[in-house]
C-alpha positions as CSV (number, residue, x, y, z in Angstrom):
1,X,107.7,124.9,125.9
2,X,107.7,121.5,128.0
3,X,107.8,118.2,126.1
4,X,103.9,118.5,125.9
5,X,103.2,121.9,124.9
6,X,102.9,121.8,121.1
7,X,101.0,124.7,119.6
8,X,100.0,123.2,116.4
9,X,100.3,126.1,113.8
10,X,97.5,127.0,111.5
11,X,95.3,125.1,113.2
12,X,91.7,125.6,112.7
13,X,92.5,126.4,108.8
14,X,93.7,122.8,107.9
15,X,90.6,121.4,109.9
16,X,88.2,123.6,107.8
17,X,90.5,122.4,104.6
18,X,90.1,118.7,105.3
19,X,86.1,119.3,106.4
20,X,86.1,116.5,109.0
21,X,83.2,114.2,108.7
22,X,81.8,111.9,112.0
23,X,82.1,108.9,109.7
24,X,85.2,109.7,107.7
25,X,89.0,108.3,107.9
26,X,92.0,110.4,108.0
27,X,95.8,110.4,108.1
28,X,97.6,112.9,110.2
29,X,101.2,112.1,108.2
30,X,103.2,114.1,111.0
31,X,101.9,113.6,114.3
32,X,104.3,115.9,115.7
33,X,102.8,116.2,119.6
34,X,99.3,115.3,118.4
35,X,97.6,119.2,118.5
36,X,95.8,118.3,114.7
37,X,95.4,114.8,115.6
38,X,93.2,115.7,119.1
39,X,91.3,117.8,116.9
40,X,90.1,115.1,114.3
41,X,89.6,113.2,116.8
42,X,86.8,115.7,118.7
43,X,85.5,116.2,115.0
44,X,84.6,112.2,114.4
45,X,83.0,110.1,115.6
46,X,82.6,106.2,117.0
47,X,83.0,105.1,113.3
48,X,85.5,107.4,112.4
49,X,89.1,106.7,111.9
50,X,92.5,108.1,112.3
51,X,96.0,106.8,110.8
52,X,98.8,108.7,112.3
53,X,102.6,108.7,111.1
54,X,106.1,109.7,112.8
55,X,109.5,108.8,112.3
56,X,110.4,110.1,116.1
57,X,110.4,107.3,118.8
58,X,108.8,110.1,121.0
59,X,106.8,111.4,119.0
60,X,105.2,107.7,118.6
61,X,105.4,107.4,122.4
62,X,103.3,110.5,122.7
63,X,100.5,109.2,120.4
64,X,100.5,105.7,122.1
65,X,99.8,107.7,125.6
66,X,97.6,110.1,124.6
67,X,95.4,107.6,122.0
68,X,96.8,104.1,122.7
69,X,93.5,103.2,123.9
70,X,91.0,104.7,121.0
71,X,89.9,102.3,118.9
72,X,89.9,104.9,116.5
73,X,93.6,105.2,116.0
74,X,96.0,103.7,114.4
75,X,99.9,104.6,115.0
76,X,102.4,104.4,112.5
77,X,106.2,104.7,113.3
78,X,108.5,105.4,110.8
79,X,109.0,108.2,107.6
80,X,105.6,109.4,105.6
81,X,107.6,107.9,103.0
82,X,106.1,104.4,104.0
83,X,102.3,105.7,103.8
84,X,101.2,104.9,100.3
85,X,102.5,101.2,101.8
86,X,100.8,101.5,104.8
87,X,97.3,102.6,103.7
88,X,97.4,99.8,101.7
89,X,98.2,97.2,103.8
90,X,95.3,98.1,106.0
91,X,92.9,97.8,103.2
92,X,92.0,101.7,103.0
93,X,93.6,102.9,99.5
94,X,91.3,105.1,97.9
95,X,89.2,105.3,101.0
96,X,90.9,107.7,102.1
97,X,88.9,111.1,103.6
98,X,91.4,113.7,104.2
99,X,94.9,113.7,104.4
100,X,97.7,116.4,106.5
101,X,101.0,117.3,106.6
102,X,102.7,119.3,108.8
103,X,106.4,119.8,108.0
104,X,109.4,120.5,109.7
105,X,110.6,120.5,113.2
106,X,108.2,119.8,116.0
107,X,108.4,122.7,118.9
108,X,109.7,119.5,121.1
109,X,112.5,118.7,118.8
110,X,113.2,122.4,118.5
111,X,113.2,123.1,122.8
112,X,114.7,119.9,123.9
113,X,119.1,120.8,123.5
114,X,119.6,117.1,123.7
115,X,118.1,116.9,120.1
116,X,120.3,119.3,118.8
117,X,118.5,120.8,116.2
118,X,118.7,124.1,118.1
119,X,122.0,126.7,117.9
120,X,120.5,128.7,121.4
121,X,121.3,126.2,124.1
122,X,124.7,123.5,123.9
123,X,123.8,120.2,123.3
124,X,124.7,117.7,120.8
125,X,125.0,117.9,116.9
126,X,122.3,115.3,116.4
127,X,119.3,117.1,114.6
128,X,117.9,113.5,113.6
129,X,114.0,113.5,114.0
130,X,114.2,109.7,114.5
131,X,117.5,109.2,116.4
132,X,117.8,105.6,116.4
133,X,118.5,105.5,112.5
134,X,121.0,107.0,110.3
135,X,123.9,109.4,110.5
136,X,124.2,112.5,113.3
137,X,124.8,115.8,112.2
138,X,128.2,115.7,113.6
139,X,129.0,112.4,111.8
140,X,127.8,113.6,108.8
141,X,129.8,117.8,109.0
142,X,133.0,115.5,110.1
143,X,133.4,113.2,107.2
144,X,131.7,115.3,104.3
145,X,134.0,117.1,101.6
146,X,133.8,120.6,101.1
147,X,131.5,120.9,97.9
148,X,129.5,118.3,99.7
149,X,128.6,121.0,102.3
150,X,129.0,123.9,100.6
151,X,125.7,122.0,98.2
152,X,123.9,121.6,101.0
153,X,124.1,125.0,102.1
154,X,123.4,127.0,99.1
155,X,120.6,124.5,97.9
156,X,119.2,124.0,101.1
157,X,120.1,126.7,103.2
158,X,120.0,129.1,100.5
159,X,123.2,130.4,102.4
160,X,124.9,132.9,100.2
161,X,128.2,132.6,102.1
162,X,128.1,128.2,101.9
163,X,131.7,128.4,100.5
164,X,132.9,130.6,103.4
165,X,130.9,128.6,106.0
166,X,132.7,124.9,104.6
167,X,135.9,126.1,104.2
168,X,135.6,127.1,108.1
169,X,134.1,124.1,109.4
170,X,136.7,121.9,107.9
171,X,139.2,124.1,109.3
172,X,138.0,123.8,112.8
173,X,137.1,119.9,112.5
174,X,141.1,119.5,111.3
175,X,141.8,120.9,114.7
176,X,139.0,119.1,117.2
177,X,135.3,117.3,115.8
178,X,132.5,119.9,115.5
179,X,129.9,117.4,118.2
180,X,127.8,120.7,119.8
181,X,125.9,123.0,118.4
182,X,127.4,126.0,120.3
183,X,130.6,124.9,118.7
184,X,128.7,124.9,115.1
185,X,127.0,128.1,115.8
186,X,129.9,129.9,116.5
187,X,132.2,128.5,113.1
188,X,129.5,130.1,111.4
189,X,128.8,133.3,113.2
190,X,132.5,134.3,112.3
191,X,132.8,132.7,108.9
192,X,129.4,135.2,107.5
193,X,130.6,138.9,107.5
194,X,127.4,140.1,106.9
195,X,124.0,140.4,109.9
196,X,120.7,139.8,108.7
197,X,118.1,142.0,110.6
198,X,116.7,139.7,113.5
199,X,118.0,136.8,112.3
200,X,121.0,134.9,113.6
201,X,123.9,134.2,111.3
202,X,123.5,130.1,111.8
203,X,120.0,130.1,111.0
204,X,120.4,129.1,107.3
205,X,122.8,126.6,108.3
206,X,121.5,124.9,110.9
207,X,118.0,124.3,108.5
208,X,120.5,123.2,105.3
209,X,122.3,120.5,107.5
210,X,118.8,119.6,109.0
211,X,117.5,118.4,105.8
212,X,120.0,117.2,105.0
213,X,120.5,114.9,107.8
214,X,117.0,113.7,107.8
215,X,116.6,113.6,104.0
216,X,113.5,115.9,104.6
217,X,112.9,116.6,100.8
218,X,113.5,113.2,99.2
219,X,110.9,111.9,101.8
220,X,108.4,114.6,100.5
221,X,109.3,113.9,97.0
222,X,108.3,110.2,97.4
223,X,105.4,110.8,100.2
224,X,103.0,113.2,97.7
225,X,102.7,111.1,94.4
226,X,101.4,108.3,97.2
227,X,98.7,111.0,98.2
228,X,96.7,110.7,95.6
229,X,95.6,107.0,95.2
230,X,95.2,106.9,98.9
231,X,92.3,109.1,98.5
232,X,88.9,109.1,98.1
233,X,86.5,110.8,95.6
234,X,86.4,114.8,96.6
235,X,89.0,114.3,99.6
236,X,91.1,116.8,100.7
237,X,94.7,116.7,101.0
238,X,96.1,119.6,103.2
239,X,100.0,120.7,103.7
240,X,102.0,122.5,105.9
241,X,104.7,124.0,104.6
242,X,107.7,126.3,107.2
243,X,110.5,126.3,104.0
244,X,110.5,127.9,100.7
245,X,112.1,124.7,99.1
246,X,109.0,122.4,100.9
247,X,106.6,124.5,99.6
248,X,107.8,125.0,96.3
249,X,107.8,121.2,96.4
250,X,104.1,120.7,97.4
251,X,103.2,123.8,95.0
252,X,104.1,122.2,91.6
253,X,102.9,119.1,92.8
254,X,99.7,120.1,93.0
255,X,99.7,122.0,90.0
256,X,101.0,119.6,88.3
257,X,98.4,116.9,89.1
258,X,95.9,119.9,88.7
259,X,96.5,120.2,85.2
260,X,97.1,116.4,84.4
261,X,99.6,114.4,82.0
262,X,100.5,116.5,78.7
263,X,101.2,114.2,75.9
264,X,101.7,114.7,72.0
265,X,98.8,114.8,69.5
266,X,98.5,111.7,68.0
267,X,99.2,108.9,70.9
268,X,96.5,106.0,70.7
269,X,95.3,107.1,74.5
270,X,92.1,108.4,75.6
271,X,92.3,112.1,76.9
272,X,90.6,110.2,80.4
273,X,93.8,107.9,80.7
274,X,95.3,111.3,81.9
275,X,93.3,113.6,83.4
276,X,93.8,115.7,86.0
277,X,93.9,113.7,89.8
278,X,93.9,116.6,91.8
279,X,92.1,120.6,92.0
280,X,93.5,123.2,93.5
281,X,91.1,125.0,96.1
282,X,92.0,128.4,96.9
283,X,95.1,130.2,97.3
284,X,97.9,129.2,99.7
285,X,97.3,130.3,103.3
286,X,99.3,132.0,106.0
287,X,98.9,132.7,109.8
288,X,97.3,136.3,110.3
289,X,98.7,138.2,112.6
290,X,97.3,137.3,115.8
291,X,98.5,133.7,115.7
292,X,102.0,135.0,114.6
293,X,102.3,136.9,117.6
294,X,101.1,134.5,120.0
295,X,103.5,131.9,118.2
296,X,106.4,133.3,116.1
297,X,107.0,130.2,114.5
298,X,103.8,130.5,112.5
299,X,105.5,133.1,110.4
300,X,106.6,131.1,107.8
301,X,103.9,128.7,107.6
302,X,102.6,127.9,104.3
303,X,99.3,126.2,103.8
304,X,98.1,124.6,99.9
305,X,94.8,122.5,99.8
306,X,94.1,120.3,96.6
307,X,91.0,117.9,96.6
308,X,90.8,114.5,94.8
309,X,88.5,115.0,91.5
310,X,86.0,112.4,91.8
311,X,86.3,111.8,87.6
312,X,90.0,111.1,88.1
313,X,89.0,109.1,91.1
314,X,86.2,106.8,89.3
315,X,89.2,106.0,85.8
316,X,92.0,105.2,88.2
């Protein structure tokens, strides 16, 4: 894949979840290389309106090519984090119409070896989706203590062999920096004793120290409570989820606003003070099989739609 070739995974499912109106405003939170974005776009019209987010330089670069010039869009850079700020600065909390997320890696970040978020092709230990801010990979595996990485393994990684995997890296790092991926790649490949069936042995790894790096779930912890006032009476808000800790995230979220605030018998509050912001609409979708063999990456994709209740929307 080149720089533009972005197959945007589960596609036409998160358009039919957000059910794109001509006159309605969206936010695409992760515009990624734009493939949900160009399809909002076709789906409204003159007095639509589109807000999209990135914290990637070229990502942003992307949209302001491709869309620059539509009146229609808005470009955001920085973390989804910012959103619930963002929306409101430009007037449009609780106007909200529909709402995405895609998580993750982009196929760009992924294919480009200078971004180093990839262990098949050398390049440099960066993995940082917006690489102007924060702290490399290799900054971050060279100065961190063993339990520090051995946590990030097992609880993001879920890397049954984290202890075996640090211990090896600071090993190696006493000897020379770990700065490429290769070099990374093959630490691990020797420090697991065990092959998973077509998977390769840094996989876990190279995810764990991802999230890390970028602060993936502490970005999704703060992004989704922001969702909600954002939104308008029955919108839709529609994620994306490639990784089990993501999902499991966005999952009890949902559920969680589903069922509304529990609170002891008794409290002087009305029952409406705390009712539920959110309903659930239908189970969690995944690619079918045709669109997981024409893009393999779509194999872990998760997708959970909840829609705004219009009661909870009318006492907020």
């Amino acid at each position: 894949m080149n720089e533009h070739h972005h197959v945007p995974v589960l596609l036409e499912e998160a358009l039919q979840a957000l059910q794109v109106k001509d006159d309605g405003v969206y936010v695409d939170a992760t515009y990624g290389r734009g493939g949900h974005a160009q399809k909002i776009l076709e789906k409204i019209g003159e007095r639509g309106r589109l807000l999209v987010f990135d914290r990637d330089p070229r990502a942003c670069e992307d949209a302001r090519r491709r869309f620059g010039a539509d009146a229609r869009v808005t470009i955001q850079p920085g973390p989804f984090s910012l959103l619930g700020r963002t929306i409101g600065k430009l007037g449009l909390t609780g106007k909200i119409d529909g709402m995405l997320f895609d998580l993750g890696v982009s196929s760009p970040q992924l294919d480009d070896p200078g971004r180093g978020f990839s262990f098949r092709a050398e390049g440099p230990l960066d993995m940082r989706m917006d690489p102007t801010t924060g702290e490399s990979a290799a900054d971050w595996l060279n100065r961190a203590e063993e339990n520090e990485i051995v946590r990030v393994l097992r609880d993001y990684g879920e890397e049954r062999f984290a202890r075996r995997i640090a211990r090896a890296i600071l090993r190696e790092r006493s000897i020379e920096p770990v700065t490429t991926t290769r070099r990374l790649a093959e630490i691990v490949a020797r420090a697991v004793p065990v092959r998973e069936k077509s998977k390769d042995p840094a996989t876990r790894s190279f995810q764990a120290i991802r999230l890390q790096v970028n602060r993936e779930l502490e970005e999704l912890t703060a992004a989704l409570p922001q969702t909600v006032p954002a939104l308008a009476p029955g919108a839709r808000l529609a994620v994306i989820s490639f990784h089990s800790l993501e999902d499991r995230l966005v999952k009890h979220f949902m559920r969680a606003e589903a069922k509304g605030r529990e609170l002891p018998p008794g409290l002087p509050v009305r029952h409406d003070q705390f009712r539920a912001r959110l309903k659930i609409i239908g189970k969690a979708i995944r690619a079918g099989a045709a669109e997981t063999q024409r893009n393999p990456r779509a194999r872990s994709a998760v997708l959970r739609v909840a829609e705004r209740t219009e009661e909870a929307a009318t006492h907020a």
